[in-house]
C-alpha positions as CSV (number, residue, x, y, z in Angstrom):
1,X,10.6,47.7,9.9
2,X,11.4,43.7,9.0
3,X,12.3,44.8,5.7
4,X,14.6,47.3,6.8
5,X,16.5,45.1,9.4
6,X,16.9,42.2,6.9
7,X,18.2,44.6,4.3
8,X,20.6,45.9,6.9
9,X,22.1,42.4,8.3
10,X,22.4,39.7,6.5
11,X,24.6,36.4,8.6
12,X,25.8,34.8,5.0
13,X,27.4,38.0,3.7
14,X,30.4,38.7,4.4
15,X,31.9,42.1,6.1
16,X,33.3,44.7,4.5
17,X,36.5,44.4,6.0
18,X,36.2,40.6,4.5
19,X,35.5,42.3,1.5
20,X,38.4,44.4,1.0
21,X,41.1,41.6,2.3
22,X,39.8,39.5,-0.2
23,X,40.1,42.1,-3.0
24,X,43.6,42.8,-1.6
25,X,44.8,39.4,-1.8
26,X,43.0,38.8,-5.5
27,X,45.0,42.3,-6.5
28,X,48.5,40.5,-4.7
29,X,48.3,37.6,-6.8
30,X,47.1,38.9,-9.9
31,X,50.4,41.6,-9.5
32,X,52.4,38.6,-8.2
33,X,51.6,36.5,-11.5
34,X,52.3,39.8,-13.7
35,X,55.2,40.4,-12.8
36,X,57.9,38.5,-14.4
37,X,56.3,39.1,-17.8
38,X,56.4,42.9,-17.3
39,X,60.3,42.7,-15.9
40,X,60.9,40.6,-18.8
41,X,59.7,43.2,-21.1
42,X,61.4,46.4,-18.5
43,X,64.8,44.1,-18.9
44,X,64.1,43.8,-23.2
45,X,63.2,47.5,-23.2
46,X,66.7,48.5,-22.2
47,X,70.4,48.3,-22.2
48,X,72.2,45.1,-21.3
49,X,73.1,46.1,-18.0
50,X,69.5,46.5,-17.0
51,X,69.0,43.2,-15.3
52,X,71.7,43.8,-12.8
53,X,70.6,47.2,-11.7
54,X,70.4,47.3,-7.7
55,X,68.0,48.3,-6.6
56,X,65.6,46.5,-9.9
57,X,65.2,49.1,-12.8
58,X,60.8,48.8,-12.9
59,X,60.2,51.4,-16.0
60,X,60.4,50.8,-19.4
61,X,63.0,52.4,-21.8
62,X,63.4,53.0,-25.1
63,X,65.8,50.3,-26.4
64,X,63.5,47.4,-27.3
65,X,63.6,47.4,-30.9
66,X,67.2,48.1,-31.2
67,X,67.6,44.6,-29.2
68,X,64.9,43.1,-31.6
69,X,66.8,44.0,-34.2
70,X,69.5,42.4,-32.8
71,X,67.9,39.3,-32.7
72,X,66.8,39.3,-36.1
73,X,70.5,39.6,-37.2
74,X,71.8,36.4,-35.1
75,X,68.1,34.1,-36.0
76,X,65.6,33.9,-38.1
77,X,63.5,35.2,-35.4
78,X,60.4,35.0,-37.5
79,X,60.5,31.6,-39.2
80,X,61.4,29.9,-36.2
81,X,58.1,31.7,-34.6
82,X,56.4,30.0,-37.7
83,X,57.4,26.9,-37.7
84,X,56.3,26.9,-34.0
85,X,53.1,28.0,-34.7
86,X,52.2,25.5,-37.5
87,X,53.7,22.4,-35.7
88,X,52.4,24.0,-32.2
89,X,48.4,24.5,-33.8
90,X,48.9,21.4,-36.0
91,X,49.8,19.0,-33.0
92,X,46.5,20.9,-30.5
93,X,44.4,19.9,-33.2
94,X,45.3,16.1,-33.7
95,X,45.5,15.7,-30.2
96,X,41.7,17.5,-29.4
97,X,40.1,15.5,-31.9
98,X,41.5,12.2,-31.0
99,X,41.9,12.4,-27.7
100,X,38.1,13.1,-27.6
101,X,37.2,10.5,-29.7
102,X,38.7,7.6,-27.3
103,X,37.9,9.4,-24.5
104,X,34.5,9.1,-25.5
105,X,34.7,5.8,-26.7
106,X,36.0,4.4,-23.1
107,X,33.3,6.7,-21.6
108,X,30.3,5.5,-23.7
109,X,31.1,2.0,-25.1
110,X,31.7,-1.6,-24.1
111,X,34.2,-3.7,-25.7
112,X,36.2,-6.3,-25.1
113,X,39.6,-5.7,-22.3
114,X,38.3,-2.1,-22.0
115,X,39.5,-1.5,-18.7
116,X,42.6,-3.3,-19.2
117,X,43.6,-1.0,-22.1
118,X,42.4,2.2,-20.0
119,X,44.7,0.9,-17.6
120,X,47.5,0.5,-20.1
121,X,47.2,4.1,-21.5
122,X,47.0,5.4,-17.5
123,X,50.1,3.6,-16.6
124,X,52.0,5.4,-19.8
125,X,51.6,8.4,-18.1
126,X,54.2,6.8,-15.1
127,X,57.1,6.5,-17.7
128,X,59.6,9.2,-18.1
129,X,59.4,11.3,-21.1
130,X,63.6,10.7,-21.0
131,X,63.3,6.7,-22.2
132,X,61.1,6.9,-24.9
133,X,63.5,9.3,-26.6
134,X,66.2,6.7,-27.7
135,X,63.2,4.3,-29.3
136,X,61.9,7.1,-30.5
137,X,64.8,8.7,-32.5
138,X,65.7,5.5,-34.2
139,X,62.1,5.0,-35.3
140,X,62.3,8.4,-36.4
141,X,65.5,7.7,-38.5
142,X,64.5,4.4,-40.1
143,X,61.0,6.8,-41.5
144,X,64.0,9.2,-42.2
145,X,61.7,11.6,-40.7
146,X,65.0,13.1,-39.1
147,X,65.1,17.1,-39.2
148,X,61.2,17.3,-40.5
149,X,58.0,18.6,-39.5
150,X,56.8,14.9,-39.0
151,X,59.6,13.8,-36.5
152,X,58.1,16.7,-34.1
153,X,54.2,16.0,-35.2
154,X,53.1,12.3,-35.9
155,X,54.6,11.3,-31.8
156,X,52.7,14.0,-30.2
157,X,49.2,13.3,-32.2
158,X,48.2,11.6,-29.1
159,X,48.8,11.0,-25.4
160,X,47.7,9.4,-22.5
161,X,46.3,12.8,-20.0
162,X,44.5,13.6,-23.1
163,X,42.5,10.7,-23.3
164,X,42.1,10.7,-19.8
165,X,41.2,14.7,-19.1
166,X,38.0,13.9,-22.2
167,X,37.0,10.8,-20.8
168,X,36.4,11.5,-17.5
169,X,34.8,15.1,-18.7
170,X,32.6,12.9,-21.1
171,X,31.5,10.5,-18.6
172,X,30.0,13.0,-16.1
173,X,29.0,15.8,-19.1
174,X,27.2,13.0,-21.7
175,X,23.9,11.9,-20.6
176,X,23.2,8.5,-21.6
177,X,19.9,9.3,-22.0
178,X,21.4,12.1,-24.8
179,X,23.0,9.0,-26.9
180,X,20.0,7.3,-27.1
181,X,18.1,9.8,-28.2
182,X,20.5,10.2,-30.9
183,X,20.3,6.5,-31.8
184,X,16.1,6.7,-31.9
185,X,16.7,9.7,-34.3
186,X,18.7,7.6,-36.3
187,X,22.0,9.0,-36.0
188,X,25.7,6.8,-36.3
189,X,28.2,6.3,-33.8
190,X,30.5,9.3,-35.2
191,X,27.0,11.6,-35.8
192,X,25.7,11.3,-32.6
193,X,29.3,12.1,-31.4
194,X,29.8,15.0,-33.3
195,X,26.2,16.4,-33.2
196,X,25.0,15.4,-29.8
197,X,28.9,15.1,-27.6
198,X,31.2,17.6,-29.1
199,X,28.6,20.9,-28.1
200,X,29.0,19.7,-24.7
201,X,32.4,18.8,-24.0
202,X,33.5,22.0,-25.6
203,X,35.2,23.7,-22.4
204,X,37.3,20.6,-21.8
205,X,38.3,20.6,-25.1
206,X,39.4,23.9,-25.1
207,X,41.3,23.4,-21.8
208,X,42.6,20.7,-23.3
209,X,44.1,22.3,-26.4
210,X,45.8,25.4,-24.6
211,X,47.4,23.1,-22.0
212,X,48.8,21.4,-25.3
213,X,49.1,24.2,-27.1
214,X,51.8,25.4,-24.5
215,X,53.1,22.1,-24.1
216,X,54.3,22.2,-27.8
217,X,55.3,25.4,-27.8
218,X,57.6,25.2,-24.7
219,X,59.0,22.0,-26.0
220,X,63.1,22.4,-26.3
221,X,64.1,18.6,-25.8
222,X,62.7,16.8,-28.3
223,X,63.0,19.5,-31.2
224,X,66.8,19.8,-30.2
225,X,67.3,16.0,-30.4
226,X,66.0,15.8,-34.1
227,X,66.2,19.2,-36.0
228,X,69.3,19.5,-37.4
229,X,68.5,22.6,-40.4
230,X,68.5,25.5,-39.1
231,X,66.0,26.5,-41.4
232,X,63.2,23.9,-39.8
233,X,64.0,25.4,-35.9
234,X,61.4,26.4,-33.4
235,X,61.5,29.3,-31.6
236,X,62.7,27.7,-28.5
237,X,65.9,26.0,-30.2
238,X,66.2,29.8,-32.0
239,X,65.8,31.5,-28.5
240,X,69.4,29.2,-27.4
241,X,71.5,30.6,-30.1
242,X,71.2,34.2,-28.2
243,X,72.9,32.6,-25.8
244,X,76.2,31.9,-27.5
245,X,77.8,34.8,-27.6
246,X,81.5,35.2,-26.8
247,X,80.9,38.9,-25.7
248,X,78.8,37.9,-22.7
249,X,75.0,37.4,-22.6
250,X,73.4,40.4,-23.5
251,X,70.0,40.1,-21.7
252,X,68.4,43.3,-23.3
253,X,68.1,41.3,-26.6
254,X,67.6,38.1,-25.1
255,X,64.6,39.4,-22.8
256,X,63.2,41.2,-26.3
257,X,63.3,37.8,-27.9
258,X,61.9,35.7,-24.9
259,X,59.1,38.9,-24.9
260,X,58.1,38.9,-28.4
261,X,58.3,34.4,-28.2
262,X,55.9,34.4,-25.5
263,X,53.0,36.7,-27.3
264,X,51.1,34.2,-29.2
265,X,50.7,31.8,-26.1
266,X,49.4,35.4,-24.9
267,X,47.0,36.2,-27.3
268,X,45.5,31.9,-27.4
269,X,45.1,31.9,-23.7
270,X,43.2,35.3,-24.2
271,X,41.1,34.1,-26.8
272,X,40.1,30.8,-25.2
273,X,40.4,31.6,-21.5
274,X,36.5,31.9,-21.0
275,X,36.4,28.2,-21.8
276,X,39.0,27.1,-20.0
277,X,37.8,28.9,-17.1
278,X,34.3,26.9,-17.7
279,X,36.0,23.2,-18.0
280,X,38.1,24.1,-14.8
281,X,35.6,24.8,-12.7
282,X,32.9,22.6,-13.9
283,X,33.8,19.7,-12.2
284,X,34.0,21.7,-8.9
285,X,30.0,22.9,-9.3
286,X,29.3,19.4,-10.3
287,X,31.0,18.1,-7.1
């Protein structure tokens, strides 16, 4: 009879009226965040005048590759999508691997006017993006790096959350006691941080690269400022040229571009999310 009135009250679970609010609001926000990436592709899917409809037009129609071809007639949809991707995955990839590396060095080591330079790269994070681009562009045109992969690249190889997201990661996630193992075994400053810290540190590095991943991607400013070819645009200086048009905007084909732009940061969040969810949420278990 005990058995049976524990198994039919229990004070830490929840009702099931608890239950279902909580399922409803999950269900609310996961529609509420949907959304605008399903209108977007409603709005590409049909005629121009579809964004003005009253009330909202909420199907899909039939129109979306006539607006994509469209688009391919007034950019070169799919080299700008290239070059986006190479500088975009180029750029995640510097800036994981060396933002992990000082992170962990300001985690793990000692050296002289270490807090003053952790500091120094903290406060770079106050400054405006908007007044580095002047020094920037002139030390761009003296490399004559001007309209060039490298222009958009070599400044964005490394920044200041970076080092800060893996070093605070690293100094909570990498035992000590794990380093000196790896020194009793013999290992080398870069082994033992390849072998022993880069297994564990993997979900903030992960986090870390999609948050720059879109970062790049998203970037209009700075590839506006120096590209110059058209040949060398991203998709984001590609996407403006819909927008001169002397016939009106014609949001069916701009919506179709904007649609098919925004897949591949789709399909990396998709194939990384479980790790990003981990480095999230880890520091809130640990806490």
């Amino acid at each position: 009879m005990s058995i049976a009135v524990t198994a039919k009250k229990n004070p830490d679970e929840p009702g099931i009226g608890a239950k279902i609010l909580f399922y409803l609001l999950l269900l609310f926000g996961a529609v509420l965040s949907i959304f605008p990436f399903y209108w977007m592709f409603v709005v590409g899917s049909n005629d121009k005048t579809a964004a003005f409809q009253i009330p909202p037009l909420l199907t899909p129609g039939t129109e979306f590759f006539n607006n994509f071809s469209r688009v391919l007639e007034r950019t070169d949809f799919f080299r700008a999508l290239m070059n986006s991707a190479v500088v975009s995955t180029t750029v995640t990839l510097s800036v994981v691997f060396l933002c992990t590396l000082a992170g962990y060095a300001f985690a793990k080591y000692e050296f002289p006017l270490k807090k003053t330079l952790f500091v120094f790269v903290i406060g770079t994070m106050l400054v405006p993006a908007q007044l580095s681009v002047l020094p920037l562009y002139v030390i761009m045109a003296k490399l004559q790096w001007i309209d060039s992969y490298k222009a958009l690249i070599v400044p964005a190889m490394v920044n200041a959350f970076g080092i800060f997201w893996m070093r605070q990661y690293i100094a909570s996630a990498v035992h000590n006691e794990l380093i000196e193992a790896g020194r009793m075994d013999g290992g080398g400053h870069f082994r033992i941080f390849w072998n022993i810290a880069i297994p564990v540190v993997t979900p903030a590095m992960a986090t870390l690269g999609i948050i720059n991943f879109m970062n790049v991607w998203n970037d209009f400013f700075w590839p506006l400022v120096v590209l110059k070819n058209r040949e060398n645009y991203t998709i984001q200086i590609a996407l403006q040229q819909l927008f001169t048009n002397k016939d009106g905007l014609d949001y069916g084909m701009i919506m179709s571009a904007t649609f098919a732009a925004t897949l591949p940061l789709l399909i990396v969040f998709l194939l990384f999310s479980r790790w990003v969810i981990a480095g999230l949420t880890s520091g809130a278990v640990k806490s």
